[in-house]
PDB file of N, CA, C and O in Angstrom:
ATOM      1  N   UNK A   1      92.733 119.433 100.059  1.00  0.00           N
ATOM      2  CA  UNK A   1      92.258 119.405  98.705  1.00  0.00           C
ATOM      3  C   UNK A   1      92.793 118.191  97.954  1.00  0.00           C
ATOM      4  O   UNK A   1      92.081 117.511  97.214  1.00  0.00           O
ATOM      5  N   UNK A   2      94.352 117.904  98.232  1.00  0.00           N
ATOM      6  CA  UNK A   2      94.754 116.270  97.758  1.00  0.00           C
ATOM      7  C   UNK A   2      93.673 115.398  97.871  1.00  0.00           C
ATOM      8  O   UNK A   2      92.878 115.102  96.978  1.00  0.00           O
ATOM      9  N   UNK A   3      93.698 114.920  99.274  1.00  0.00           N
ATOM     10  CA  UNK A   3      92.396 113.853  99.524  1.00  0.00           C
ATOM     11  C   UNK A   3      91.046 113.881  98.842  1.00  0.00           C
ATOM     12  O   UNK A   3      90.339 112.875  98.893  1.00  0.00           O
ATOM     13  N   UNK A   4      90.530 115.273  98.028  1.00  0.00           N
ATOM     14  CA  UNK A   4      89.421 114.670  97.042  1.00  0.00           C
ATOM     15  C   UNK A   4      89.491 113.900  96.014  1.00  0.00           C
ATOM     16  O   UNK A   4      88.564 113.191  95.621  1.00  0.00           O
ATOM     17  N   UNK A   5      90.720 113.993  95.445  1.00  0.00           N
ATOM     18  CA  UNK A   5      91.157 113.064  94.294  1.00  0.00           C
ATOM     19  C   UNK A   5      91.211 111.193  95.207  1.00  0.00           C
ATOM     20  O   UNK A   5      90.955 110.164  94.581  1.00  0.00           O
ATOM     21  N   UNK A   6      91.412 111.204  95.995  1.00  0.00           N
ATOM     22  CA  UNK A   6      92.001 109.782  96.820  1.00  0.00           C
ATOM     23  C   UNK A   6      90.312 109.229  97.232  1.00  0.00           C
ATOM     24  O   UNK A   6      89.503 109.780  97.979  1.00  0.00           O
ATOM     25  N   UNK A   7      90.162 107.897  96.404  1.00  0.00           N
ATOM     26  CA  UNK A   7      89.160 107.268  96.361  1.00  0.00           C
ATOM     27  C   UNK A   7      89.713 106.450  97.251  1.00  0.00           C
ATOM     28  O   UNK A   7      90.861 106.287  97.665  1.00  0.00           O
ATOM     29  N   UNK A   8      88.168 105.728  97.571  1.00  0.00           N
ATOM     30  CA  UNK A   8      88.385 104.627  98.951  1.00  0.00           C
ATOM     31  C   UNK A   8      89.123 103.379  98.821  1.00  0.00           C
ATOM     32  O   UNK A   8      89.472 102.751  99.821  1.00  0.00           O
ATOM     33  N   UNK A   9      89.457 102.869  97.264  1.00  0.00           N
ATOM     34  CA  UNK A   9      90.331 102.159  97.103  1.00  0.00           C
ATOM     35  C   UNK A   9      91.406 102.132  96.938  1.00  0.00           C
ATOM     36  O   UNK A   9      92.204 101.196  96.983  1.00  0.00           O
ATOM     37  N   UNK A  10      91.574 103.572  96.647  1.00  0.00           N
ATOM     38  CA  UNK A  10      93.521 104.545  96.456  1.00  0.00           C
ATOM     39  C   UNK A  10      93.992 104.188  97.897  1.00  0.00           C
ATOM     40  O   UNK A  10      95.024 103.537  98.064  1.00  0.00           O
ATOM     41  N   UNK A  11      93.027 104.733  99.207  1.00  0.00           N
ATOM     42  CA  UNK A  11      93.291 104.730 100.182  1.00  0.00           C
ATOM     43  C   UNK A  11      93.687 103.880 101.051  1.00  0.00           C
ATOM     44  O   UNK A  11      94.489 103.973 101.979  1.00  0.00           O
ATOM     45  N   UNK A  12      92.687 102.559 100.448  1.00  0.00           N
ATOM     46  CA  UNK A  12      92.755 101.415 101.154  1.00  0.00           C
ATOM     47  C   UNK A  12      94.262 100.625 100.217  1.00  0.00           C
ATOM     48  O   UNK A  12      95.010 100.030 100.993  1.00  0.00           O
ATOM     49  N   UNK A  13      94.597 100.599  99.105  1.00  0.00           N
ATOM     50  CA  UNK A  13      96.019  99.859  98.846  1.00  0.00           C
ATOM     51  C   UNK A  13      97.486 101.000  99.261  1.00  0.00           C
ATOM     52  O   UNK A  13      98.682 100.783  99.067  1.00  0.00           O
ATOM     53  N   UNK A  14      96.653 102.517 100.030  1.00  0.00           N
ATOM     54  CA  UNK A  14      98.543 103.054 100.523  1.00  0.00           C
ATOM     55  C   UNK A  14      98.520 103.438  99.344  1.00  0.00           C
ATOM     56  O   UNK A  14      99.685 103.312  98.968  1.00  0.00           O
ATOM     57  N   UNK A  15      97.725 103.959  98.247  1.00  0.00           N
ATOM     58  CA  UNK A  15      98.262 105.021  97.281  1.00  0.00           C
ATOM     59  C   UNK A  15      98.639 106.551  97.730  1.00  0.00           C
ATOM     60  O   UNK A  15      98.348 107.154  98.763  1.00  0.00           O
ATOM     61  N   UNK A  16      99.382 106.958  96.600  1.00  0.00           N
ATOM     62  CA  UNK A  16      99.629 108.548  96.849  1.00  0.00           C
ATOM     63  C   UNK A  16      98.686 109.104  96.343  1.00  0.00           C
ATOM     64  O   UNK A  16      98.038 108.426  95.546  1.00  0.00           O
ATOM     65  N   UNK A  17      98.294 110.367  96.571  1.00  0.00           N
ATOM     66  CA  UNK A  17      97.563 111.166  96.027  1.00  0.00           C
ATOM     67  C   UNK A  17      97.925 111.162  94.486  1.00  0.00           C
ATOM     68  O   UNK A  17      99.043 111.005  93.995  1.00  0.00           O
ATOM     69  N   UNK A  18      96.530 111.406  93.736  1.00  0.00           N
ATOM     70  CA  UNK A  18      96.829 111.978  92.918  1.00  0.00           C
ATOM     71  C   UNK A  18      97.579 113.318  92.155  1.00  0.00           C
ATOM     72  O   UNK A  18      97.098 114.451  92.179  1.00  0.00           O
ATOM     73  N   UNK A  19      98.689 112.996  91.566  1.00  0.00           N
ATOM     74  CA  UNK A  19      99.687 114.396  91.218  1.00  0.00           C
ATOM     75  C   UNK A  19     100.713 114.666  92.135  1.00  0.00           C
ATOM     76  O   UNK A  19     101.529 115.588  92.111  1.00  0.00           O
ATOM     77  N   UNK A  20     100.562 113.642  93.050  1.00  0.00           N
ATOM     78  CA  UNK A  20     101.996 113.829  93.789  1.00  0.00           C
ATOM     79  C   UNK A  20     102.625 112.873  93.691  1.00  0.00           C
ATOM     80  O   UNK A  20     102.136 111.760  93.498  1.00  0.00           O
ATOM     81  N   UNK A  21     103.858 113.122  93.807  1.00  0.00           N
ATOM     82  CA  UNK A  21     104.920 112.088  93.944  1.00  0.00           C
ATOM     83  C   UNK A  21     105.798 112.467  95.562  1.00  0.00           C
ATOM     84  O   UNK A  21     105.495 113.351  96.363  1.00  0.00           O
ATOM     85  N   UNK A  22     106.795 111.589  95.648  1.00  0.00           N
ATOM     86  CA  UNK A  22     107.230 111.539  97.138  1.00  0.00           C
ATOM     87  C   UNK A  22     108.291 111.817  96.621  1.00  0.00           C
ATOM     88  O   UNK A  22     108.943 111.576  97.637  1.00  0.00           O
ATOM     89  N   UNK A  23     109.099 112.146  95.853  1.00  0.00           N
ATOM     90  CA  UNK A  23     110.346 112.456  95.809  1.00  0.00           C
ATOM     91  C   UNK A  23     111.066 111.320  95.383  1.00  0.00           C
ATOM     92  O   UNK A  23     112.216 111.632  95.071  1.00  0.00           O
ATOM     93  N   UNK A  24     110.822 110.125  95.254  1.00  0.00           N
ATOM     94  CA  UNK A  24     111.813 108.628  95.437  1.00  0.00           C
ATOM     95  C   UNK A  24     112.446 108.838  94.072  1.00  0.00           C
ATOM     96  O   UNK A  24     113.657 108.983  93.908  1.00  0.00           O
ATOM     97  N   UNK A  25     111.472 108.845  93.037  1.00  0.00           N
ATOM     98  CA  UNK A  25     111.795 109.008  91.806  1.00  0.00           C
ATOM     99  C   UNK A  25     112.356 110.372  90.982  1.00  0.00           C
ATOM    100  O   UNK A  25     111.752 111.419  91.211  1.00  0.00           O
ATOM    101  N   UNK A  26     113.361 110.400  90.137  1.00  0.00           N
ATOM    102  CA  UNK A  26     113.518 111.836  89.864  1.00  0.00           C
ATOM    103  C   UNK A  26     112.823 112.304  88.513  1.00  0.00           C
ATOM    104  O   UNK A  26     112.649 111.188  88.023  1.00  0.00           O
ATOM    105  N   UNK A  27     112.399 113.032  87.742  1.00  0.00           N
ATOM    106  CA  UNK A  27     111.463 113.488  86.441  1.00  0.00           C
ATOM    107  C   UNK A  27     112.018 112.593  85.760  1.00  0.00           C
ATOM    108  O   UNK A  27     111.316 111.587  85.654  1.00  0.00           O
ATOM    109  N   UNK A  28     113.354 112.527  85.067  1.00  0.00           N
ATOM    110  CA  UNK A  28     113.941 111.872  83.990  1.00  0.00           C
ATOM    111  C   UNK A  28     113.169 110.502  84.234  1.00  0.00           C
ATOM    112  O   UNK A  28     112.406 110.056  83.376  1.00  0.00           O
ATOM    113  N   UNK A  29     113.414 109.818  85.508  1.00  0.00           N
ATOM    114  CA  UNK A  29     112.902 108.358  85.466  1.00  0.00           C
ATOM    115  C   UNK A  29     111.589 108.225  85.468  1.00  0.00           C
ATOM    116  O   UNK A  29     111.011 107.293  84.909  1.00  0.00           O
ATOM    117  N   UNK A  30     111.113 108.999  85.997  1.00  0.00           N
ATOM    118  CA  UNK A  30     109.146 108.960  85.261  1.00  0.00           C
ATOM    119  C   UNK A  30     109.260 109.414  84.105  1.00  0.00           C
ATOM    120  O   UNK A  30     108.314 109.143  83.365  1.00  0.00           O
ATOM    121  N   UNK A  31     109.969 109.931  83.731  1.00  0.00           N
ATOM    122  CA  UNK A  31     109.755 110.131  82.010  1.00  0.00           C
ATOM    123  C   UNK A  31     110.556 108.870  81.130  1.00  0.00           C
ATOM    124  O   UNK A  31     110.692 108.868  79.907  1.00  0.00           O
ATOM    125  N   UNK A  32     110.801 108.337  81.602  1.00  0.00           N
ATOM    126  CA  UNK A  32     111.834 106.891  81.046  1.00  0.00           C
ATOM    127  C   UNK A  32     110.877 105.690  80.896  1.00  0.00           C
ATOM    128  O   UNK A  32     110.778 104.920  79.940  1.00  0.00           O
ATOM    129  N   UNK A  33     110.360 105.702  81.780  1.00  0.00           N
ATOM    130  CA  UNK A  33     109.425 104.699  82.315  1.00  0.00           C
ATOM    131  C   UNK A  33     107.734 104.989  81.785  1.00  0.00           C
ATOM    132  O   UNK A  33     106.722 104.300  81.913  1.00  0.00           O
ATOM    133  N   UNK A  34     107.889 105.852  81.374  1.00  0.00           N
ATOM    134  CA  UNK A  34     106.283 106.389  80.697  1.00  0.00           C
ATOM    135  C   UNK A  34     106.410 106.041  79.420  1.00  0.00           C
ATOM    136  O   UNK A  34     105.622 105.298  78.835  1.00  0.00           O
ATOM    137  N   UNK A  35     107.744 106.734  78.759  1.00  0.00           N
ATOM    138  CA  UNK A  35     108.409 105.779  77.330  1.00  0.00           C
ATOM    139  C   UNK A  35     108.012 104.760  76.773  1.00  0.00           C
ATOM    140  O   UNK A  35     107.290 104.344  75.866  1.00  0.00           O
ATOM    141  N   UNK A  36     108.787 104.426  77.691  1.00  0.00           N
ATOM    142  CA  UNK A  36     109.081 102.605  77.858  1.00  0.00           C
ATOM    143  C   UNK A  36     107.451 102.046  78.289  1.00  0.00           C
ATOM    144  O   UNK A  36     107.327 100.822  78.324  1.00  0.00           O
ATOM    145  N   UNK A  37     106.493 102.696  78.541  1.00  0.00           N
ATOM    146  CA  UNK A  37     105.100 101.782  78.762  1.00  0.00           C
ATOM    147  C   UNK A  37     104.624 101.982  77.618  1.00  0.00           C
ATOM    148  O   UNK A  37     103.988 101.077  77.079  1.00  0.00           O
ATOM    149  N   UNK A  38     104.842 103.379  76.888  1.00  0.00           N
ATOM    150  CA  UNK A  38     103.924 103.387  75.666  1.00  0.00           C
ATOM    151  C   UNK A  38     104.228 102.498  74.587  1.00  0.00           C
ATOM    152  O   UNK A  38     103.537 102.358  73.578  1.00  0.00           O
ATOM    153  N   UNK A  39     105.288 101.907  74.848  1.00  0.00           N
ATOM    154  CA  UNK A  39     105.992 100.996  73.550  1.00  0.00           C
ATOM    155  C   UNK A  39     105.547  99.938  73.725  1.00  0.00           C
ATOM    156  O   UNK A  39     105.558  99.328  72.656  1.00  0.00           O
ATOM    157  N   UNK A  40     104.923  99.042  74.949  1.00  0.00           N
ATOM    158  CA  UNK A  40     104.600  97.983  75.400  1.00  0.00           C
ATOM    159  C   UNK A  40     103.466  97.750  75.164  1.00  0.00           C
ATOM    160  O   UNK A  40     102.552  98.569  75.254  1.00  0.00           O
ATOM    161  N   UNK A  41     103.347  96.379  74.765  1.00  0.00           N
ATOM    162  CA  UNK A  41     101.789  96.093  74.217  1.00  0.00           C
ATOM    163  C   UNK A  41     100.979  95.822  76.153  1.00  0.00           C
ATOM    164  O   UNK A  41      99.960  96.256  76.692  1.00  0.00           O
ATOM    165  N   UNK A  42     102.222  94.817  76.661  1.00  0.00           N
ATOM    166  CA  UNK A  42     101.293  94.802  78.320  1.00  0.00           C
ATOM    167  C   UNK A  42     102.639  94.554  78.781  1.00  0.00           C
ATOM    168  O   UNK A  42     103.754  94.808  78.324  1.00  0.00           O
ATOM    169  N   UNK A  43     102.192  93.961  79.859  1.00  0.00           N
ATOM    170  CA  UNK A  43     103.256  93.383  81.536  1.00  0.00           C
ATOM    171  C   UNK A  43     104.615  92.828  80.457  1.00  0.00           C
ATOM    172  O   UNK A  43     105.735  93.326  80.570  1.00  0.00           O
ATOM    173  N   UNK A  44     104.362  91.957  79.633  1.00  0.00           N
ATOM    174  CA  UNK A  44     105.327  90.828  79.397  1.00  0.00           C
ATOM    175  C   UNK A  44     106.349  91.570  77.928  1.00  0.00           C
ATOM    176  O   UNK A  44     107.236  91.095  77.220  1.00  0.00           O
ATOM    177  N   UNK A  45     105.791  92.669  77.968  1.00  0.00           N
ATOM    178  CA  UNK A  45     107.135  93.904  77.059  1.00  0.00           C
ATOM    179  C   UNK A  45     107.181  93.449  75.726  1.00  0.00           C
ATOM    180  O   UNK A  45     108.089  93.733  74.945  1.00  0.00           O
ATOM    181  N   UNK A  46     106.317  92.823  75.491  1.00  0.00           N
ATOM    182  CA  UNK A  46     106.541  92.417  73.565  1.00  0.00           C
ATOM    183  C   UNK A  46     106.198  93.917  73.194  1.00  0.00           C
ATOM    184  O   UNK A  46     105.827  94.800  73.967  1.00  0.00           O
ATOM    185  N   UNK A  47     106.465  94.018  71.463  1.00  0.00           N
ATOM    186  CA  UNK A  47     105.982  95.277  71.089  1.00  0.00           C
ATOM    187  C   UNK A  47     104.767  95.594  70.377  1.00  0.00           C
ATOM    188  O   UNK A  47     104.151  95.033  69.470  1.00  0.00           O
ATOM    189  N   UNK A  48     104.599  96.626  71.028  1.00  0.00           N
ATOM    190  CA  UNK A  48     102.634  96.708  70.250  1.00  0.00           C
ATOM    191  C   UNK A  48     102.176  96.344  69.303  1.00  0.00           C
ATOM    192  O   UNK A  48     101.094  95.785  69.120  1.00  0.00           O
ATOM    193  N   UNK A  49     103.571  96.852  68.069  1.00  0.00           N
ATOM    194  CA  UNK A  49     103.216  96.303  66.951  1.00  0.00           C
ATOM    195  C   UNK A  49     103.231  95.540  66.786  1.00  0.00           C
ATOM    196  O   UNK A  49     102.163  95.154  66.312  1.00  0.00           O
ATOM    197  N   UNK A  50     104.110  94.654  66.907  1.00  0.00           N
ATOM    198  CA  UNK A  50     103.862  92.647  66.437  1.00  0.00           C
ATOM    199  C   UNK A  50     102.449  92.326  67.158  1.00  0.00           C
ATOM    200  O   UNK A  50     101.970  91.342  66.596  1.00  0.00           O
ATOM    201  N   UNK A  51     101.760  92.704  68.002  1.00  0.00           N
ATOM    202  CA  UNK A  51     100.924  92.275  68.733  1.00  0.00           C
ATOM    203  C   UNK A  51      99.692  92.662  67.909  1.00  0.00           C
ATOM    204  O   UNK A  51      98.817  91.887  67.522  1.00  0.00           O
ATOM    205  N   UNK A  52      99.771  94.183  67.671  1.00  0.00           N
ATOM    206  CA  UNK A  52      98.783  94.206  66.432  1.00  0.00           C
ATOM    207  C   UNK A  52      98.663  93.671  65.240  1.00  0.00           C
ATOM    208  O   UNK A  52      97.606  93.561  64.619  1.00  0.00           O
ATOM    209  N   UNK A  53      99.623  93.361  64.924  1.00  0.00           N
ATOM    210  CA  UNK A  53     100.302  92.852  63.234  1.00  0.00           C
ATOM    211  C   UNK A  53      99.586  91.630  63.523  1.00  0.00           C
ATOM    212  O   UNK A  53      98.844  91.169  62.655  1.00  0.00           O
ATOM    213  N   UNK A  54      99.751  90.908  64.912  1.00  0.00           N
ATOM    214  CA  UNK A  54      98.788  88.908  64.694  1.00  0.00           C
ATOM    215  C   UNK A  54      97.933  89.171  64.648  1.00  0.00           C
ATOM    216  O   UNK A  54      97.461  88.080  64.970  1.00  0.00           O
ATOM    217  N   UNK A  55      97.018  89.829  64.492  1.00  0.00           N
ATOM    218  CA  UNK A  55      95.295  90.338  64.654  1.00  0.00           C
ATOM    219  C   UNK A  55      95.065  90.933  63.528  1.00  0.00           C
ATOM    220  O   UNK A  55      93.891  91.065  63.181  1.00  0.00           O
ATOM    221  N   UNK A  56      95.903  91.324  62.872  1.00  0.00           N
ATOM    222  CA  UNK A  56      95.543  91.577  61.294  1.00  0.00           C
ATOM    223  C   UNK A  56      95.716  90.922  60.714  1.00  0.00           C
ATOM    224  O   UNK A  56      94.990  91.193  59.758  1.00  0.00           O
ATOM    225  N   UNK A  57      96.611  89.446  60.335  1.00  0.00           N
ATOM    226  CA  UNK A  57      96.575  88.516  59.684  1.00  0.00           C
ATOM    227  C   UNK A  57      95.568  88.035  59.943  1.00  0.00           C
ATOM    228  O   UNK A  57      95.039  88.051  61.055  1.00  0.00           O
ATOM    229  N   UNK A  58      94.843  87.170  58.248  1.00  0.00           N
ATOM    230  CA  UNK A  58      94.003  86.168  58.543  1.00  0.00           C
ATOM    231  C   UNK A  58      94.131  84.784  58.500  1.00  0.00           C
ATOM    232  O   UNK A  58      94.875  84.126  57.772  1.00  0.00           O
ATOM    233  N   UNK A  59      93.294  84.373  59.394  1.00  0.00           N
ATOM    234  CA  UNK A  59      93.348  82.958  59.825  1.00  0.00           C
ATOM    235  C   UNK A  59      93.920  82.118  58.683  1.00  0.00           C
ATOM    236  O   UNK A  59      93.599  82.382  57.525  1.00  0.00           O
ATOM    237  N   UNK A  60      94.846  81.007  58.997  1.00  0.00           N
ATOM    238  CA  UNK A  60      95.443  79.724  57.856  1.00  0.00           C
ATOM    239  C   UNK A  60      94.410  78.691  58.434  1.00  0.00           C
ATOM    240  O   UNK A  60      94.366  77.545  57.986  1.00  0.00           O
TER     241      UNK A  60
END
């Protein structure tokens, strides 16, 4: 029943199923790390808000 969730591209990059985890990680650190993404505007960790805040100023 896992494998219906696992699309042919999950499969093909070695993903896990969906909703499982392997154990590597413990709850606290997926919950640390879920945190810590929602605060992030992207990859490079500035914060959302300043990122929104330049897009609401108008142009000089």
């Amino acid at each position: 029943m896992a494998n219906e969730n696992q699309s042919p591209g999950r499969k093909a990059n070695a993903a896990e199923p969906l909703a499982r985890r392997s154990g590597l990680l413990s709850d606290k650190a997926v919950e640390r790390t879920g945190l810590k993404s929602r605060k992030a505007a992207g990859p490079d960790g500035r914060d959302a808000a300043v990122v929104g805040a330049t897009f609401k100023k108008k142009p000089q």
